[in-house]
PQR file of N, CA, C, O and H, with PARSE charges and radii, in Angstrom:
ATOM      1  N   UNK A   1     -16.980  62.306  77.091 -0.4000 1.5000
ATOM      2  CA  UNK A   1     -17.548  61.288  77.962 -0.0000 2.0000
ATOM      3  C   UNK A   1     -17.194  59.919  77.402  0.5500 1.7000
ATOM      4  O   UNK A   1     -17.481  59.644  76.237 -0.5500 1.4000
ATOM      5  N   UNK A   2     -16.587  59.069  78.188 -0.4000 1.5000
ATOM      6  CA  UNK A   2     -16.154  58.050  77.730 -0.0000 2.0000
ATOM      7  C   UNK A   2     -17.473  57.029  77.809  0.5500 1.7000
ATOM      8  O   UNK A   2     -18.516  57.313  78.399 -0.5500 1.4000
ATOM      9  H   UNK A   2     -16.354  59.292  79.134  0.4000 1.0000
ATOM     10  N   UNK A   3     -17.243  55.907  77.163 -0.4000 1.5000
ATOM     11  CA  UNK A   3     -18.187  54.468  77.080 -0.0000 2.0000
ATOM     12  C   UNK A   3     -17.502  53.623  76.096  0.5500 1.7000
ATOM     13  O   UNK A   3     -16.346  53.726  75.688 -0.5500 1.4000
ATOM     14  H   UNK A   3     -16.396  55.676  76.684  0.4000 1.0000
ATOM     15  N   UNK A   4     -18.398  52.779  75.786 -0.4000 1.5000
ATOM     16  CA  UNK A   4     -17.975  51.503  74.371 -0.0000 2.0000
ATOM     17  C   UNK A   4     -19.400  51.131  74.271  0.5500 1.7000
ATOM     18  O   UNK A   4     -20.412  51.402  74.917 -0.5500 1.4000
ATOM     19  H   UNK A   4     -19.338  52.696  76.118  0.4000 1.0000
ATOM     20  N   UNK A   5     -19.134  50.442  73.273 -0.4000 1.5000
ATOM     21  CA  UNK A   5     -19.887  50.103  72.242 -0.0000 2.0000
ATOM     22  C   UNK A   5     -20.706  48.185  72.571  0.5500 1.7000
ATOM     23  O   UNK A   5     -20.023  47.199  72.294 -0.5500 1.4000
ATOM     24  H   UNK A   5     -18.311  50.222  72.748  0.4000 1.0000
ATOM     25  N   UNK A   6     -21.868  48.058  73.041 -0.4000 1.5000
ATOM     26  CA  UNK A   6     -22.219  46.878  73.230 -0.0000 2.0000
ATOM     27  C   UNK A   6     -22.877  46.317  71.854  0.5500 1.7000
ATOM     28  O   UNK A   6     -23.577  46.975  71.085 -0.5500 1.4000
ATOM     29  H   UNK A   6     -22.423  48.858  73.266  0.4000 1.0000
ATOM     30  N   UNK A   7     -22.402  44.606  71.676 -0.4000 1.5000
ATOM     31  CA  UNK A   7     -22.619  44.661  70.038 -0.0000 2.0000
ATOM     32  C   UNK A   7     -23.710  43.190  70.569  0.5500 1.7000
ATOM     33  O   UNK A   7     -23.545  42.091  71.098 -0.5500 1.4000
ATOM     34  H   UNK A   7     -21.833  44.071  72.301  0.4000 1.0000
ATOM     35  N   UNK A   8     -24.853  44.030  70.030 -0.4000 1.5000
ATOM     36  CA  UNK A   8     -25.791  43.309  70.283 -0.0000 2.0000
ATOM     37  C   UNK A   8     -25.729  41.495  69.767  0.5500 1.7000
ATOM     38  O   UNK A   8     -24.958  40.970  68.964 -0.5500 1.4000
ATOM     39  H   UNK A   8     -24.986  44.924  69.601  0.4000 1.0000
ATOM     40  N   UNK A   9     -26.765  40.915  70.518 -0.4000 1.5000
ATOM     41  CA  UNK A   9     -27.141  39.455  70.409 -0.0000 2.0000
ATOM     42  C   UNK A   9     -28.444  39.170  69.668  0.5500 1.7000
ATOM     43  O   UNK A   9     -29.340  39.998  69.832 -0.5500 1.4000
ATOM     44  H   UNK A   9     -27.391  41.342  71.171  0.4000 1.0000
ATOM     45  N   UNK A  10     -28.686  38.119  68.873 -0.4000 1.5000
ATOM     46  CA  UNK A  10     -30.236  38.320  68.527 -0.0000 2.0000
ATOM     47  C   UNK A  10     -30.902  38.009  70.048  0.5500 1.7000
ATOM     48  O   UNK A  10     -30.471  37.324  70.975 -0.5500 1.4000
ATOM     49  H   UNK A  10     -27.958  37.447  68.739  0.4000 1.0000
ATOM     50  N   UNK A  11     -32.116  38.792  69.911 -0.4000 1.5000
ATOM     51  CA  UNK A  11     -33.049  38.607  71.017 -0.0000 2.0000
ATOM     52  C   UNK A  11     -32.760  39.747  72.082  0.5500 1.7000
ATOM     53  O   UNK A  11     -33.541  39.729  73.034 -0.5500 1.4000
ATOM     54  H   UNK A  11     -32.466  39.349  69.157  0.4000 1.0000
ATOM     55  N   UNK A  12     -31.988  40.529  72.099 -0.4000 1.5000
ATOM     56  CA  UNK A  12     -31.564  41.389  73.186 -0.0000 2.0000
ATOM     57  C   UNK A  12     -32.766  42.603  73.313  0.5500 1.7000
ATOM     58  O   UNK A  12     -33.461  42.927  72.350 -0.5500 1.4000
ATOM     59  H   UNK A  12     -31.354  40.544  71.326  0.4000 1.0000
ATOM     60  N   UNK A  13     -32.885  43.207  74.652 -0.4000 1.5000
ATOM     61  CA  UNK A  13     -33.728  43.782  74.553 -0.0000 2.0000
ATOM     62  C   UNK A  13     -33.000  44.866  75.547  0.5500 1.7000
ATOM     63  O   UNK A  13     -32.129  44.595  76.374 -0.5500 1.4000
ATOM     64  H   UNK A  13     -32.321  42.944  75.435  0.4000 1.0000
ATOM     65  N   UNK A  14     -33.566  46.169  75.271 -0.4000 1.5000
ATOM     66  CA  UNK A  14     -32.817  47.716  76.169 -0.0000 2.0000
ATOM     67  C   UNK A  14     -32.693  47.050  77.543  0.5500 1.7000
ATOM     68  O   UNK A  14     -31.605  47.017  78.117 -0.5500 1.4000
ATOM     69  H   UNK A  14     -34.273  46.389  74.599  0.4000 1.0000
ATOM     70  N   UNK A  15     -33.810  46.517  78.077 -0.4000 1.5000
ATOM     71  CA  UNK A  15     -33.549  46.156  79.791 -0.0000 2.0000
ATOM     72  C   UNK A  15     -32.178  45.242  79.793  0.5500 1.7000
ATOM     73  O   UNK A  15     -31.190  45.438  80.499 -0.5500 1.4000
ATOM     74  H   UNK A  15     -34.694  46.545  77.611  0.4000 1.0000
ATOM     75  N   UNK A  16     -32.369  44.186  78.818 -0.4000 1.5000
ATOM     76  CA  UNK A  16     -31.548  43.173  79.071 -0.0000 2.0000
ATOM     77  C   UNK A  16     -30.138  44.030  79.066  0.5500 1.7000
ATOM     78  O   UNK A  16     -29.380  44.169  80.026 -0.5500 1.4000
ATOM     79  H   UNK A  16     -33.173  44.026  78.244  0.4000 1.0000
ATOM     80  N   UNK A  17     -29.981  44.571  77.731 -0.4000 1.5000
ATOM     81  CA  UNK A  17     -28.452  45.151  77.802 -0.0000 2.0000
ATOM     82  C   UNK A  17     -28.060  46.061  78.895  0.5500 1.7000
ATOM     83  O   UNK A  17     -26.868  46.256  79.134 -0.5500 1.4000
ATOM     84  H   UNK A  17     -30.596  44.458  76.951  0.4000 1.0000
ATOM     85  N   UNK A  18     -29.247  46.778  79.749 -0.4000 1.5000
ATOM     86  CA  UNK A  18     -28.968  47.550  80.742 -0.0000 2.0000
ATOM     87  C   UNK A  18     -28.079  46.519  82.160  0.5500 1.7000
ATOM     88  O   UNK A  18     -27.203  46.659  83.014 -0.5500 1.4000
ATOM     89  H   UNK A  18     -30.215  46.620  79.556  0.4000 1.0000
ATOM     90  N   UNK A  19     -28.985  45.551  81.664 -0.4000 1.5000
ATOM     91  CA  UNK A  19     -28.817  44.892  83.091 -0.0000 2.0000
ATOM     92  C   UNK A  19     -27.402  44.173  83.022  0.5500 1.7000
ATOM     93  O   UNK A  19     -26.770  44.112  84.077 -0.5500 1.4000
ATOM     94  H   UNK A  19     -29.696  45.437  80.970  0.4000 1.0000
ATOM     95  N   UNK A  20     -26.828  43.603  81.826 -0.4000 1.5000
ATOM     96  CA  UNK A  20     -25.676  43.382  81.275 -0.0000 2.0000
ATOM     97  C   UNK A  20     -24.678  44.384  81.552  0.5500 1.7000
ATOM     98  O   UNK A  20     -23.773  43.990  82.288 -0.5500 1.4000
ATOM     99  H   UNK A  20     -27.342  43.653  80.969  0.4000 1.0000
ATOM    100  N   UNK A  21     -24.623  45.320  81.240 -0.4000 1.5000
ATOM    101  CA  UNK A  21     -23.625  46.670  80.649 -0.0000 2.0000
ATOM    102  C   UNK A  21     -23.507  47.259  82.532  0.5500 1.7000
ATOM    103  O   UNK A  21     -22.464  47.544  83.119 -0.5500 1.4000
ATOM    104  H   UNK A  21     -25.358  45.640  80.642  0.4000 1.0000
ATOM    105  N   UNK A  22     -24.962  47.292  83.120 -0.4000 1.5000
ATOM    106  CA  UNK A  22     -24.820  48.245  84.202 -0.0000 2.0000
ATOM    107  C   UNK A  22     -24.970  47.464  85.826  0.5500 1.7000
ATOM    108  O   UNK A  22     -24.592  47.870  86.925 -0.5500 1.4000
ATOM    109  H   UNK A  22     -25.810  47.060  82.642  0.4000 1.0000
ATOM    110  N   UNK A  23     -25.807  45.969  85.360 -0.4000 1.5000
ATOM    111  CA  UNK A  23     -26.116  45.469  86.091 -0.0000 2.0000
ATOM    112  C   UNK A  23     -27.462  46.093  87.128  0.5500 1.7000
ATOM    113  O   UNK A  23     -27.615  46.170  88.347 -0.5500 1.4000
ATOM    114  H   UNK A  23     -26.113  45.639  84.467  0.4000 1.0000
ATOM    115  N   UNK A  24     -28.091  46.377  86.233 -0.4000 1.5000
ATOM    116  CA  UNK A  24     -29.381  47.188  86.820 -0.0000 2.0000
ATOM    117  C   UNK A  24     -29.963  47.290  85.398  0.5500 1.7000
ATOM    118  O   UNK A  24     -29.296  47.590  84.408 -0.5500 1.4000
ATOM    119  H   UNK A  24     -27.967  46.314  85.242  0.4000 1.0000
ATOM    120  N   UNK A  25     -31.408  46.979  85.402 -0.4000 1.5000
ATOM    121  CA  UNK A  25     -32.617  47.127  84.241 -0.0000 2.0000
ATOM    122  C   UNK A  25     -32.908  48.592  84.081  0.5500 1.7000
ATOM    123  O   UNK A  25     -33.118  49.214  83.039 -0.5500 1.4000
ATOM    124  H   UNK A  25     -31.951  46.735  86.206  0.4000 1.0000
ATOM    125  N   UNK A  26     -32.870  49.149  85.700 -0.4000 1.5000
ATOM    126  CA  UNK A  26     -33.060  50.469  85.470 -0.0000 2.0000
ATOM    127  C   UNK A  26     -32.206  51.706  85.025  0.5500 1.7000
ATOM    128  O   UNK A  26     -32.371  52.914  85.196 -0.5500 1.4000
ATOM    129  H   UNK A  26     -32.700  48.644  86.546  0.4000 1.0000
ATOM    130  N   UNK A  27     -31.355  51.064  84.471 -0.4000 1.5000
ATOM    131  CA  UNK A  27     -30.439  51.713  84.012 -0.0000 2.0000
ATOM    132  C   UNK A  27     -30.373  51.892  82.120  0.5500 1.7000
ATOM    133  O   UNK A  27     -29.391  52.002  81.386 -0.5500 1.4000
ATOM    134  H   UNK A  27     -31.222  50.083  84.333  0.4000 1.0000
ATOM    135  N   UNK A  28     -31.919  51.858  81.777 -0.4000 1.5000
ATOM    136  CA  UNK A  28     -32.455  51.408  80.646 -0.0000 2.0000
ATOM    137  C   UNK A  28     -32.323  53.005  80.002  0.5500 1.7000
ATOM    138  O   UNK A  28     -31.917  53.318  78.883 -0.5500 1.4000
ATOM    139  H   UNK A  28     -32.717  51.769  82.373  0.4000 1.0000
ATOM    140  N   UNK A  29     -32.714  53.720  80.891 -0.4000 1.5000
ATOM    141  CA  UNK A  29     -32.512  55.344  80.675 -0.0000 2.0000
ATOM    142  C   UNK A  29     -31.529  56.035  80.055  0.5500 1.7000
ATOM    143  O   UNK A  29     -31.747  56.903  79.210 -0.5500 1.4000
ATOM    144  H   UNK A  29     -33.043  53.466  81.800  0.4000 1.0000
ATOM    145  N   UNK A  30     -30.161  55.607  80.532 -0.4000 1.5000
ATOM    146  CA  UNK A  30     -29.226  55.950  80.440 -0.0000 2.0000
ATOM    147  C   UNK A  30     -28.446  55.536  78.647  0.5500 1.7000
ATOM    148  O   UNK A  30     -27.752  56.250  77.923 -0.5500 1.4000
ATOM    149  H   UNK A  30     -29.984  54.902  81.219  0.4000 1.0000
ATOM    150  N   UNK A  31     -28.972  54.054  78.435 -0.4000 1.5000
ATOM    151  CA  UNK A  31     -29.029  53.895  76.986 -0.0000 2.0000
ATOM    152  C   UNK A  31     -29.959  54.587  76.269  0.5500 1.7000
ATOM    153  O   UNK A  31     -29.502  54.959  75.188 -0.5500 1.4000
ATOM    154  H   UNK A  31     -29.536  53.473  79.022  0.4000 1.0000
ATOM    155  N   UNK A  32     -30.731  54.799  76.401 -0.4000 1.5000
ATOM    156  CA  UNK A  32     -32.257  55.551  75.328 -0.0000 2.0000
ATOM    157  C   UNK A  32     -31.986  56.581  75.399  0.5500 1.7000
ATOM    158  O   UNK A  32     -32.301  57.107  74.331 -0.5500 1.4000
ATOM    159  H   UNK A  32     -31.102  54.497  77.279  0.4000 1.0000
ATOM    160  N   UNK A  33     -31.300  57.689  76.434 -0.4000 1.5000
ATOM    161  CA  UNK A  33     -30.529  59.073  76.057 -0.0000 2.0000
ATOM    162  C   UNK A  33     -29.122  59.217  75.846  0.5500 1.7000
ATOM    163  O   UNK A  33     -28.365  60.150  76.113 -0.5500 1.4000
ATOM    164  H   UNK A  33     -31.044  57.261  77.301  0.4000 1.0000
ATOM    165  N   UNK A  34     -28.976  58.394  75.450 -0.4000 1.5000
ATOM    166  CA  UNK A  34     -27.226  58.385  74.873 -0.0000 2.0000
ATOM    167  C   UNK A  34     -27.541  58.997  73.301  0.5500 1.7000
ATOM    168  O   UNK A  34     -28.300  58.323  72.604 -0.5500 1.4000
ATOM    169  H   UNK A  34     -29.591  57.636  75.233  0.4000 1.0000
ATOM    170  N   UNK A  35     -27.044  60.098  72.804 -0.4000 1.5000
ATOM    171  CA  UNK A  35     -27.265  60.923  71.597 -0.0000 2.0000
ATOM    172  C   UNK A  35     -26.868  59.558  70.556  0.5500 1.7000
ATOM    173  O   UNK A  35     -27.630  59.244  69.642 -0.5500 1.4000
ATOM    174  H   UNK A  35     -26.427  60.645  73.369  0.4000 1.0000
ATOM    175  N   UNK A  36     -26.279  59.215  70.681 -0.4000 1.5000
ATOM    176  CA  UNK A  36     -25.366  57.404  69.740 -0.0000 2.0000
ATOM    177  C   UNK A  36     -26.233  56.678  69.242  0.5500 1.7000
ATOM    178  O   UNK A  36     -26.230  56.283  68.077 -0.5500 1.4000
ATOM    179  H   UNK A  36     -25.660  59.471  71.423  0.4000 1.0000
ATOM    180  N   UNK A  37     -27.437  56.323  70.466 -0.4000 1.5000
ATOM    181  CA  UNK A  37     -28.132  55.298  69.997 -0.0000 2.0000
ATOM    182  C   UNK A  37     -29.857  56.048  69.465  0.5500 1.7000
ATOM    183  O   UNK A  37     -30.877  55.363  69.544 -0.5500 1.4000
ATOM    184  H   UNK A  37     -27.439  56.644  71.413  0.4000 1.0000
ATOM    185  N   UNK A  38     -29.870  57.191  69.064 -0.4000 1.5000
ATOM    186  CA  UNK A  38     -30.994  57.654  68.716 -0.0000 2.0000
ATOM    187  C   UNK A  38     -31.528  57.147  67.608  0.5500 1.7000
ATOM    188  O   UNK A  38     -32.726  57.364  67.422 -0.5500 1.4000
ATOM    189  H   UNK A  38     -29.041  57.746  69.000  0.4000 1.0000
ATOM    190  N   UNK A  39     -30.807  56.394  66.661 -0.4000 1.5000
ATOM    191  CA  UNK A  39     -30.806  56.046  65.598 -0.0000 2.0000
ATOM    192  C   UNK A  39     -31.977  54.970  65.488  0.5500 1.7000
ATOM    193  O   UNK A  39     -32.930  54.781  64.732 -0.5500 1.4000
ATOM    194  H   UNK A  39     -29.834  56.217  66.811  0.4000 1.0000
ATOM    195  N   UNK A  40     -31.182  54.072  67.140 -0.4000 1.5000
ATOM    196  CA  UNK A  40     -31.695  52.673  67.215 -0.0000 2.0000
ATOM    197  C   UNK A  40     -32.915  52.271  68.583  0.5500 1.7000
ATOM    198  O   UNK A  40     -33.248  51.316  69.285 -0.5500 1.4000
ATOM    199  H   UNK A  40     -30.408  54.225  67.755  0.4000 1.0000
ATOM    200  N   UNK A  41     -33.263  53.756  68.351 -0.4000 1.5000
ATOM    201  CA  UNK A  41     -33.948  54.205  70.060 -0.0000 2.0000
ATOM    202  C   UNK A  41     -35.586  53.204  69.630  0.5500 1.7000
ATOM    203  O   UNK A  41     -36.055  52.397  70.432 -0.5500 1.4000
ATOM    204  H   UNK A  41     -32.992  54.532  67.781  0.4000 1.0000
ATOM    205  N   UNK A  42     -36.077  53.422  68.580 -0.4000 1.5000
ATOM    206  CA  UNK A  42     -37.258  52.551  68.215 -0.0000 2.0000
ATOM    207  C   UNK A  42     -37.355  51.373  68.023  0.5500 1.7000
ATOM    208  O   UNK A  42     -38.473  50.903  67.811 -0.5500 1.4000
ATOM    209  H   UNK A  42     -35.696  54.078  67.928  0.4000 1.0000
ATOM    210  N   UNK A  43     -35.884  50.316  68.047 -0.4000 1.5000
ATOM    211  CA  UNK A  43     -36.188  48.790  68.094 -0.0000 2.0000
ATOM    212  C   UNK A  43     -36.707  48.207  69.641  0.5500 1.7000
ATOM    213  O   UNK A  43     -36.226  48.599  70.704 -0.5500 1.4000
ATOM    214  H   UNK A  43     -34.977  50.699  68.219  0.4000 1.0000
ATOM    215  N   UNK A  44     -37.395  47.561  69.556 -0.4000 1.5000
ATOM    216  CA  UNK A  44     -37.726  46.945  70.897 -0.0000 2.0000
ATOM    217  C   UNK A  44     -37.185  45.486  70.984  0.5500 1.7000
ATOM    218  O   UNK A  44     -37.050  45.025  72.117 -0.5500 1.4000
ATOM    219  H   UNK A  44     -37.785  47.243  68.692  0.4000 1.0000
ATOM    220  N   UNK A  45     -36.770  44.487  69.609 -0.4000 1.5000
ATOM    221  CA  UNK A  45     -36.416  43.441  70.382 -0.0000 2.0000
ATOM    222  C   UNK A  45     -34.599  43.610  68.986  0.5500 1.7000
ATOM    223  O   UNK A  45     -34.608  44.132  67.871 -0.5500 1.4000
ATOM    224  H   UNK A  45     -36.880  44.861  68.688  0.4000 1.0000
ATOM    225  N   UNK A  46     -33.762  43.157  69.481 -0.4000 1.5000
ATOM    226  CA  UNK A  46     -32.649  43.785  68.760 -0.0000 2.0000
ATOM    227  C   UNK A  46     -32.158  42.479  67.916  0.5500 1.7000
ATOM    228  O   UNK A  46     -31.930  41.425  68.511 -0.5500 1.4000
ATOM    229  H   UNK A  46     -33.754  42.733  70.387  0.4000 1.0000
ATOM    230  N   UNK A  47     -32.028  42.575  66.730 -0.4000 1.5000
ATOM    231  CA  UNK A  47     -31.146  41.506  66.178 -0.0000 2.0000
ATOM    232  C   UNK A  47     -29.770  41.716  66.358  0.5500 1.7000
ATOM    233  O   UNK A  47     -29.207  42.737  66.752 -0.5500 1.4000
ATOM    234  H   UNK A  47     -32.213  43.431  66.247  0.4000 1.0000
ATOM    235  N   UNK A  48     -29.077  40.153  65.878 -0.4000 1.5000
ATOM    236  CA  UNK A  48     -27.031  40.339  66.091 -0.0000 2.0000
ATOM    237  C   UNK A  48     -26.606  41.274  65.142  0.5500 1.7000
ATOM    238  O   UNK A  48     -27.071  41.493  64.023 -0.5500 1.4000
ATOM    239  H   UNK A  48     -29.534  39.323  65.558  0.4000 1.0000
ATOM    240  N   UNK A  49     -25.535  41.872  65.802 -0.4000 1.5000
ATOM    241  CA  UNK A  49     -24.863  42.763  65.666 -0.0000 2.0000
ATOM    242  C   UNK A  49     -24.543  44.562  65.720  0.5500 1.7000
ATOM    243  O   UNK A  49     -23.638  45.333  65.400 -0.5500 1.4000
ATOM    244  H   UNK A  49     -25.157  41.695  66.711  0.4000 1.0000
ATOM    245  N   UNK A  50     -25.593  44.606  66.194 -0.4000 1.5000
ATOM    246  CA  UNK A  50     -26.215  46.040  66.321 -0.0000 2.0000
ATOM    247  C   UNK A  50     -25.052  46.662  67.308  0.5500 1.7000
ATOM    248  O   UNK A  50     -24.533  45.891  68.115 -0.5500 1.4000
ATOM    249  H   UNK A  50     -26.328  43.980  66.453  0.4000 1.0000
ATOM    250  N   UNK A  51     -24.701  47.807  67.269 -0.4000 1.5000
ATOM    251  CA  UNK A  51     -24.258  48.525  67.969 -0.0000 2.0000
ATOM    252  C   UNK A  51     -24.501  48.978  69.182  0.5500 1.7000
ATOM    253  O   UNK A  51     -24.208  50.115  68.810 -0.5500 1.4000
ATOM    254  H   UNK A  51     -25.122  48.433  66.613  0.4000 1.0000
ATOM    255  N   UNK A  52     -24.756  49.125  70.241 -0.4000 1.5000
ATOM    256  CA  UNK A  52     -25.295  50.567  70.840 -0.0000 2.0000
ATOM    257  C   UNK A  52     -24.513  51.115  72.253  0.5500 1.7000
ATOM    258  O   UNK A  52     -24.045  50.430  73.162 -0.5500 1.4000
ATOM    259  H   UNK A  52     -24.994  48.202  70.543  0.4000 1.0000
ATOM    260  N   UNK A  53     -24.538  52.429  72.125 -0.4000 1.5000
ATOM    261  CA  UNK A  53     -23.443  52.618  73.091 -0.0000 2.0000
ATOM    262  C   UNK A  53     -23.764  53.349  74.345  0.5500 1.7000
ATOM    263  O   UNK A  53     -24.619  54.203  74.577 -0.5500 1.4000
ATOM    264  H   UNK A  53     -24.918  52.985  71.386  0.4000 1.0000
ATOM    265  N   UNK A  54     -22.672  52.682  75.247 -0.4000 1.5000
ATOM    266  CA  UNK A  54     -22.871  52.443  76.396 -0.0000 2.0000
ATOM    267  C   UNK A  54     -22.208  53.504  77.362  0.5500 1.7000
ATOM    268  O   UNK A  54     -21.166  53.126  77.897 -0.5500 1.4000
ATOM    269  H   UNK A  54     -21.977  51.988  75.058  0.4000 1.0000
ATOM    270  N   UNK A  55     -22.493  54.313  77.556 -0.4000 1.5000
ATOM    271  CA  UNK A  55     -21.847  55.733  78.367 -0.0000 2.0000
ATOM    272  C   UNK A  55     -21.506  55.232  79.637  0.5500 1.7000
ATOM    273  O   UNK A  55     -22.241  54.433  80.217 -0.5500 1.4000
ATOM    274  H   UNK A  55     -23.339  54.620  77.122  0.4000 1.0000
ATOM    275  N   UNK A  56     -20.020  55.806  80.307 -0.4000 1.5000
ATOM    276  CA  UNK A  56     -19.043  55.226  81.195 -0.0000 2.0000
ATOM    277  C   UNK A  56     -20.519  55.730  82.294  0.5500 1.7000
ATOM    278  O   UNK A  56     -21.347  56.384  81.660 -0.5500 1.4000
ATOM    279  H   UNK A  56     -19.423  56.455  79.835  0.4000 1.0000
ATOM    280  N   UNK A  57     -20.870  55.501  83.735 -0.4000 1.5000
ATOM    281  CA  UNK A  57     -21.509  56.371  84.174 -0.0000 2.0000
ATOM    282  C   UNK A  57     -20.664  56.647  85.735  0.5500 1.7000
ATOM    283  O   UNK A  57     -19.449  56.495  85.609 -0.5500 1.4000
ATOM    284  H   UNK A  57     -20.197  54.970  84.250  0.4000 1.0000
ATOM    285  N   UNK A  58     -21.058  56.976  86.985 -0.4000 1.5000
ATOM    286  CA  UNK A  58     -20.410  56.913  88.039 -0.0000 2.0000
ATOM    287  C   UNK A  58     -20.716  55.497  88.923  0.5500 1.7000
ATOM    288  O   UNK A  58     -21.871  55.085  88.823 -0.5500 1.4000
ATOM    289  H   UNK A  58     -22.045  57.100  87.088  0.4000 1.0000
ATOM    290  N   UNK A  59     -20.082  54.959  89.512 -0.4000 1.5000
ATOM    291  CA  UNK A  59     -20.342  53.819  90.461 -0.0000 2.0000
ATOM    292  C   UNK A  59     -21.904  54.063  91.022  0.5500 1.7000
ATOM    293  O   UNK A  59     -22.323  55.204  91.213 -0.5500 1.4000
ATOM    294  H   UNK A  59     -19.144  55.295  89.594  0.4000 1.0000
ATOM    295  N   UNK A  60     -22.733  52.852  91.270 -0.4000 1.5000
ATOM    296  CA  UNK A  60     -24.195  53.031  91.806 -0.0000 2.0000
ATOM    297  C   UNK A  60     -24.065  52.460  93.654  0.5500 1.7000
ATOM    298  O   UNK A  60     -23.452  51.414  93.869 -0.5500 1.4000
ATOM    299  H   UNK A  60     -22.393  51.924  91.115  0.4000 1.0000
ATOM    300  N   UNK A  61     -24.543  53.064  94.574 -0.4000 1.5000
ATOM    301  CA  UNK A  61     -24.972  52.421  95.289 -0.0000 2.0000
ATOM    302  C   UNK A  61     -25.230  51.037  95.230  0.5500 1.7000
ATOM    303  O   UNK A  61     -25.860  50.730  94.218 -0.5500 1.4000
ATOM    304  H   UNK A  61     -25.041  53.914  94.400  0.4000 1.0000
ATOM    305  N   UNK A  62     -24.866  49.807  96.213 -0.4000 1.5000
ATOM    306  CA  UNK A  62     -25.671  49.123  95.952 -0.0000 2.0000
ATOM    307  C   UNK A  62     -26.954  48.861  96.599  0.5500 1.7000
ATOM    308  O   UNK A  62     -26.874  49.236  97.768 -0.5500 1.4000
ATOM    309  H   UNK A  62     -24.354  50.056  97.036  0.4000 1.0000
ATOM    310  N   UNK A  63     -27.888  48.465  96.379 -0.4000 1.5000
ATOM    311  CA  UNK A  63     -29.006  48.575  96.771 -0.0000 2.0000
ATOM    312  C   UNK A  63     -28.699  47.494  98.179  0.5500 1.7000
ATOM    313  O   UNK A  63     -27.748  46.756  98.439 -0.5500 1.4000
ATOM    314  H   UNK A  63     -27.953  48.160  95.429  0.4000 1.0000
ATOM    315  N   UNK A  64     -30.337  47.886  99.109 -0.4000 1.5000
ATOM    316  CA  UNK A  64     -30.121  47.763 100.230 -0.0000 2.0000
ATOM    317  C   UNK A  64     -30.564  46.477 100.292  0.5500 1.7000
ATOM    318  O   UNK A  64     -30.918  46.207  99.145 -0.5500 1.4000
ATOM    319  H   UNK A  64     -31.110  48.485  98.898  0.4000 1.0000
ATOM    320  N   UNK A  65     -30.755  45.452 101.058 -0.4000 1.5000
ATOM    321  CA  UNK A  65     -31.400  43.979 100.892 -0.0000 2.0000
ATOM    322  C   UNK A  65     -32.297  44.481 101.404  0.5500 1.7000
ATOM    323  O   UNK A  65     -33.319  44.200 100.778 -0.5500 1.4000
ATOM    324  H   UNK A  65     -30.467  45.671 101.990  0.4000 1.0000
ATOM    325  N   UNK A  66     -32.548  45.293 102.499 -0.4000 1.5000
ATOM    326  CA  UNK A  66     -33.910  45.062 103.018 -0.0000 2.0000
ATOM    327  C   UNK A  66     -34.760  46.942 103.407  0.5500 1.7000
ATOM    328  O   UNK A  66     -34.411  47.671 104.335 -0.5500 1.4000
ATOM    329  H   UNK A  66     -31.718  45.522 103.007  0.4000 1.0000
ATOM    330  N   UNK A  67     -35.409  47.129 102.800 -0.4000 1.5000
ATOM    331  CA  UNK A  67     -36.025  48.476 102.577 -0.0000 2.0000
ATOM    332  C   UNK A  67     -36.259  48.938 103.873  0.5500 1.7000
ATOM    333  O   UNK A  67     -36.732  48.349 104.845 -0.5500 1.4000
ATOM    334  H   UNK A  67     -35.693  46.537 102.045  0.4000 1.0000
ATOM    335  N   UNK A  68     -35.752  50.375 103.704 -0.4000 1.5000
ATOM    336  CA  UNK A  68     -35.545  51.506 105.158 -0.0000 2.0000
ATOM    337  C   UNK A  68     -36.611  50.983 106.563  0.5500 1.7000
ATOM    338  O   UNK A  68     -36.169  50.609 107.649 -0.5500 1.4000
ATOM    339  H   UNK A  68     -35.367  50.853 102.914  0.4000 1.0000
ATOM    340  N   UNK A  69     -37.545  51.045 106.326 -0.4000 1.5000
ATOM    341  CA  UNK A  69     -38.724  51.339 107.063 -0.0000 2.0000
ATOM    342  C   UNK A  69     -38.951  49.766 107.739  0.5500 1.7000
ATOM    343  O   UNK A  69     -39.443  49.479 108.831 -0.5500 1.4000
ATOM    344  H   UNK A  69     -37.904  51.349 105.444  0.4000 1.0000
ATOM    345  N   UNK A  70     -38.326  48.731 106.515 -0.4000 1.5000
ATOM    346  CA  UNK A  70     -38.207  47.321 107.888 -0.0000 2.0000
ATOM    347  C   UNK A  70     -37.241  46.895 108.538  0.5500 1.7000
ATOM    348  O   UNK A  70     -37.309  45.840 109.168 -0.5500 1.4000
ATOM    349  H   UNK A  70     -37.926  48.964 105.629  0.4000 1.0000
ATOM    350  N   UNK A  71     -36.070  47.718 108.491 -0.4000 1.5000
ATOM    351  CA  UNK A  71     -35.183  47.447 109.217 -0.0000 2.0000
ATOM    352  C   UNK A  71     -34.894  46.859 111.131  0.5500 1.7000
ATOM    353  O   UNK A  71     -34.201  46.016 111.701 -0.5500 1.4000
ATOM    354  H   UNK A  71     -36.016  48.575 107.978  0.4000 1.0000
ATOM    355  N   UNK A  72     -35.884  47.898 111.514 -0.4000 1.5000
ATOM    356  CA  UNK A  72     -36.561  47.180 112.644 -0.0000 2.0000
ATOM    357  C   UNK A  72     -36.753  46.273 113.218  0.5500 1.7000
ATOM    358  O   UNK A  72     -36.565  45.938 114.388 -0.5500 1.4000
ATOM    359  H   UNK A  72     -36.447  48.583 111.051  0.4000 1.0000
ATOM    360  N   UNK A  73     -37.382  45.576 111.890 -0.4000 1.5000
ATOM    361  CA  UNK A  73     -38.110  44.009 112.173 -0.0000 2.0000
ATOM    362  C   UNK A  73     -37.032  42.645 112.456  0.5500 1.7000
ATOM    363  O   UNK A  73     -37.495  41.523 112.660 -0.5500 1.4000
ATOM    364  H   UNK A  73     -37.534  45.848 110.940  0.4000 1.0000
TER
END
């Protein structure tokens, strides 16, 4: 499985790099089960230089502007 390696910033935090790396926060998951970063799975705010890696994943949907059910309106 391919990826690379995001080399952390001071102040970085799992959402932030998600939202960086994937362009989605919720994509916070996908770093915290990467076998790579188990090491570094317990920091919550990250100092420079840290490693952590970033698994290739498949293209996302993009989300909809305006949710199913108001389309209507």
């Amino acid at each position: 499985m391919g990826g690379y390696y995001y080399v952390t910033k001071q102040g970085d935090m799992w959402d932030h790099i998600a939202w960086k790396v994937y362009k989605n926060e919720k994509m916070i998951e996908v770093l915290l089960n990467a076998e790579e970063n188990r090491k570094i799975m317990a920091t919550y705010i990250f100092s420079a230089g840290v490693e952590v890696w970033c698994p290739l994943v498949a293209e996302q949907a993009a989300p909809a502007d305006t949710a199913p059910w108001r389309d209507s309106e």
